[in-house]
Structures are given as structure tokens and as C-alpha cells.
C-alpha positions as CSV (number, residue, x, y, z in Angstrom):
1,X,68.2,10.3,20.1
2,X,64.5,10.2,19.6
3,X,62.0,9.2,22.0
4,X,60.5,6.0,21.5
5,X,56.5,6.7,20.7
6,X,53.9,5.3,23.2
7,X,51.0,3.4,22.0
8,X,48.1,3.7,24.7
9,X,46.8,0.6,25.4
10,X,42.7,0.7,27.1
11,X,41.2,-2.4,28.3
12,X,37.1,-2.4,27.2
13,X,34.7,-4.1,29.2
14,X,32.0,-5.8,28.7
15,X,28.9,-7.1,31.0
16,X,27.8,-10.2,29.1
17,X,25.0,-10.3,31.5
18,X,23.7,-6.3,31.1
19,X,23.0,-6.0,34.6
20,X,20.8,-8.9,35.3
21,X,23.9,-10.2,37.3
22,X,23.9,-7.4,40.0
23,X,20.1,-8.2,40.4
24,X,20.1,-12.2,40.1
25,X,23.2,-13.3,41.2
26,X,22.3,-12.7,45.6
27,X,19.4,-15.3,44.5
28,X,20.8,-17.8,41.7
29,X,24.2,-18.3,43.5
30,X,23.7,-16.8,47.3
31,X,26.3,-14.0,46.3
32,X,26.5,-10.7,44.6
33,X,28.3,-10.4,41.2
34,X,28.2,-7.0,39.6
35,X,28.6,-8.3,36.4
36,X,29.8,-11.6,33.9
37,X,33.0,-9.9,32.4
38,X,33.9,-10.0,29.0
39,X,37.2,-8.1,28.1
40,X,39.3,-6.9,25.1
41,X,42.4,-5.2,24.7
42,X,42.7,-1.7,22.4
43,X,46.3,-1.1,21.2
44,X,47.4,0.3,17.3
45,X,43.7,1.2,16.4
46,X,41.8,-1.8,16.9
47,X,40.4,-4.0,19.4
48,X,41.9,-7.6,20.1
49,X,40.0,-10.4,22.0
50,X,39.9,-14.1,22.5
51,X,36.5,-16.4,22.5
52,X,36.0,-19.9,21.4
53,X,36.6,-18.7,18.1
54,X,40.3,-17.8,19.2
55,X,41.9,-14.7,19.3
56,X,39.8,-11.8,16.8
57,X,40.2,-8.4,16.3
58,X,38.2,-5.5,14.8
59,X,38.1,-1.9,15.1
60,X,37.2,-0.4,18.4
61,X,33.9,-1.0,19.8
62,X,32.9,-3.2,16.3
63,X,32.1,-6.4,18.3
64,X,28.3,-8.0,18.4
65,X,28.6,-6.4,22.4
66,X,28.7,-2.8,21.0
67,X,30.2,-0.3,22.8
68,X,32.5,-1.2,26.0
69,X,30.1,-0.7,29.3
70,X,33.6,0.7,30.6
71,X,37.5,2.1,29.8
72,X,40.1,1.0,31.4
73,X,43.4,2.8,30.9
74,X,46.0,0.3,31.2
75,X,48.9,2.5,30.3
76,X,51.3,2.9,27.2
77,X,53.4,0.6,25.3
78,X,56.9,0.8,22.8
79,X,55.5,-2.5,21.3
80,X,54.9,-1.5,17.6
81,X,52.0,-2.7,15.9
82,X,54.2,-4.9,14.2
83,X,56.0,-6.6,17.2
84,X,52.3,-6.6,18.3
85,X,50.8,-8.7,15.4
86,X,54.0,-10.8,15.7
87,X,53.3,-11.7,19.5
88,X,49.8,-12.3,18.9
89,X,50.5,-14.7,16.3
90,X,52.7,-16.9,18.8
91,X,50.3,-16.5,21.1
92,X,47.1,-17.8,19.0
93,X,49.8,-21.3,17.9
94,X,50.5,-21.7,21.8
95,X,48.2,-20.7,25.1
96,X,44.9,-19.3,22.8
97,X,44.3,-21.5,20.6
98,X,40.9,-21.9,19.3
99,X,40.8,-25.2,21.4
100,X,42.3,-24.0,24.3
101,X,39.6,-22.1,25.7
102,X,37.8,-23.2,28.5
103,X,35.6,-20.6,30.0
104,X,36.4,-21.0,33.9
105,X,40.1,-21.3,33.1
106,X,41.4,-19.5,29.6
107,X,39.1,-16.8,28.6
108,X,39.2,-13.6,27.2
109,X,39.9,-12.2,30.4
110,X,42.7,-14.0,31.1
111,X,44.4,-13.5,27.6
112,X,43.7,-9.5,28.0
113,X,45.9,-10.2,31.4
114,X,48.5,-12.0,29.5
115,X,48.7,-9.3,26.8
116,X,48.2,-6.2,29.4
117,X,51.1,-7.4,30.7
118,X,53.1,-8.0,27.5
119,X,52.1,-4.4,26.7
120,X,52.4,-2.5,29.9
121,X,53.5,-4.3,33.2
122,X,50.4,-4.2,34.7
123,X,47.6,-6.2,34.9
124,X,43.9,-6.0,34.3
125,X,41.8,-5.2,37.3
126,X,41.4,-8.4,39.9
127,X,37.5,-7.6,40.2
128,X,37.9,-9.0,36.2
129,X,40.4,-12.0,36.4
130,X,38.9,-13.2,40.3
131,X,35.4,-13.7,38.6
132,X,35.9,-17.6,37.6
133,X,36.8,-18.6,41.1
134,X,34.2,-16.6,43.0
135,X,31.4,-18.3,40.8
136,X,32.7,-22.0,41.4
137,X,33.3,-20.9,45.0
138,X,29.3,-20.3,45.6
139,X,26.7,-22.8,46.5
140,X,25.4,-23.7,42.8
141,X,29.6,-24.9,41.8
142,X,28.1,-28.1,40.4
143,X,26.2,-27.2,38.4
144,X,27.8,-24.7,37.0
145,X,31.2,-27.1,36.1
146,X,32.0,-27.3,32.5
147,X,32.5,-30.5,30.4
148,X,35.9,-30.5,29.2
């Protein structure tokens, strides 16, 4: 019996902010983010991610952000591509819809947690998925509250 093959599966991020967070952050919100996260999920030669848009691909690295500021290895995967494009499918008529995102509450990061998961087990680093809460914990929550 063959050995099933392994699909690595990496995790790009992103700092939507390109460092102004680290420096602004202490002042605009009285507490120090290192960065505003924006993640994607590379698996089977291309990158998959989820915006207002809902969920995209393209090849690695081929999004308006440019290169990742960072790797992440998540791990390996038996899904083939074609279970893959099968999930995400099911996925983008359910929980991502384009009209389900809502950046406090489903965003690309929590979609590359649901799919890291899917893939691997594991999920994407908490630094990533805690960021919503430790923004509307801070002094400025008001105004940072999103219209539904």
C-alpha cells in the first residue's frame, strides 16, 4: 500500500497596516498592536483567501498586498486539491459568503482558522484570530463598531 502524499499547507500574513500599527496603536487606542492582520491559506499551488468579495484565490503571493510580511508553516494535508476545491465550494454557499463578512466577526482570518483546521488540525496563531477582541476591548470601542 502506498503512502498517501502530503500537501504542505503555509499560512501568509499580511500587515494591512505596514507597521504604522506597532507605532500608532499605544496612541490611537492606549494599547500596542503589532500589526492589523490579514491572512491567506497556501495549499495545491495557490493562495486562498476571504474579503468582502468572498472567498478568492490566485497563485501565491499574486494579491494587491504583494508578498506575505511572514510564513507560517501550518503543517501537511491528505486533502487533494480536488476534495479541496470541493470543500471550499460548500464553504463560499454557507459561513463565507460574500455577505457574510463582517470584519470584527468573519474575516479572512477566521476563515484561514476554519480551513487550517480542515486541512491540518491545527489552528492559525492566537496573536492572528485574538486581534478583533483586543481592538473592541480598548478605550476607542465606539468608535470603532461596525454598522451591520
Amino acid at each position: 500500500m502506498e503512502p498517501p502524499n502530503l500537501y504542505p499547507v503555509k499560512l501568509y500574513v499580511y500587515d494591512l497596516s505596514k507597521g504604522l500599527a506597532r507605532r500608532l496603536s499605544p496612541i490611537m487606542l492606549g494599547k500596542q498592536l503589532e500589526g492589523i492582520w490579514h491572512t491567506s491559506i497556501v495549499v495545491h499551488k495557490d493562495e486562498f483567501y476571504f474579503g468582502s468579495g468572498g472567498i478568492s484565490s490566485c497563485p501565491p503571493g499574486g494579491t494587491l498586498l504583494g508578498p506575505p510580511d511572514s510564513v507560517v508553516d501550518v503543517g501537511s494535508t491528505e486533502v487533494t486539491e480536488e476534495l479541496f476545491q470541493e470543500y471550499l465550494s460548500s464553504l463560499g454557499e454557507s459561513l463565507f459568503r460574500r455577505e457574510a463578512y463582517n470584519i470584527f466577526e468573519n474575516n479572512c482570518n477566521t476563515f484561514t482558522n476554519e480551513v487550517a483546521q480542515f486541512l491540518t488540525g491545527r489552528k492559525i496563531p492566537s496573536y492572528i484570530t485574538d486581534l478583533p477582541s483586543e481592538i473592541l476591548s480598548t478605550k476607542c470601542k465606539q468608535s470603532m463598531k461596525v454598522q451591520r
